[in-house]
N, C-alpha and C positions, 0 to 999 in steps of 0.2 A: 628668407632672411634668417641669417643664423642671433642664435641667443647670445645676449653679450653676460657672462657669469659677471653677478654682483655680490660686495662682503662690506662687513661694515668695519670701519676704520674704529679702534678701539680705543684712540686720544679722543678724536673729533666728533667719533658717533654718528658719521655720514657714511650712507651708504655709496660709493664707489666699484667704477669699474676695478676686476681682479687685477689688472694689467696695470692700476696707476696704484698699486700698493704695495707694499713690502714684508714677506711672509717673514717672521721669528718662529723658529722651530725650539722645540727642545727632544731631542731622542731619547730612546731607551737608557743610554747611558745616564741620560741628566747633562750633556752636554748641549748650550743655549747656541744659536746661530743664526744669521740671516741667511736664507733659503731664496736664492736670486731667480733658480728656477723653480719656485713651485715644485717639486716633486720627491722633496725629503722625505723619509719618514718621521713619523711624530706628531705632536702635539703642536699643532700652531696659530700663531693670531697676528694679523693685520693690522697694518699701521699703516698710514698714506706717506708719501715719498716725499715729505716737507719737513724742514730743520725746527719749523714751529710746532708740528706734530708729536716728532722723536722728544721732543723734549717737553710736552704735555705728557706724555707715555710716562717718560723716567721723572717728571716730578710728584706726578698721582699715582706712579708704581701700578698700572694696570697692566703691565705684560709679567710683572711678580706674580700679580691676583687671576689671570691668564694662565699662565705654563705652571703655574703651583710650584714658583722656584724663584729664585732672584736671578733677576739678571744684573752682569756688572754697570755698574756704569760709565766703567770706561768701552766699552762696546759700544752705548749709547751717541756716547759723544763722537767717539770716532765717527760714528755713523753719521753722526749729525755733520762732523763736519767736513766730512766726504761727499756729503748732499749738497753741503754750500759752496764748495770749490767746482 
């Protein structure tokens, strides 16, 4: 039986399969992104794939305290509400 890679979700602080979460990167540039496949380079942290989530993240500013950078918050939302359609 193969290993299922586990991370923890940085709104909810549940640990979670790799596959139901959504990677934010930040590169060498300093440019912030969501990383669909996993295999950006960079600095990255974990959010689970909920409009409830996204938007614990962007009220408590943990993916700022995360990437050591602001992320916008129109990114956020977009994302949020790309999740709920």
């Amino acid at each position: 039986m193969k290993k299922i890679p586990m991370r923890r979700c940085l709104a909810t602080n549940e640990m979670c399969p790799k596959k139901d979460l959504l990677r934010v990167v930040k590169n060498n540039e300093g440019k912030v992104f969501f990383d669909y496949s996993s295999k950006a380079n960079g600095r990255g942290a974990y959010i689970k794939c909920s409009v409830e989530a996204i938007n614990i993240a962007r009220t408590k500013k943990v993916l700022d305290r995360a990437l050591e950078t602001t992320v916008p918050d129109e990114k956020m939302l977009k994302e949020a509400n790309d999740r709920q359609n």
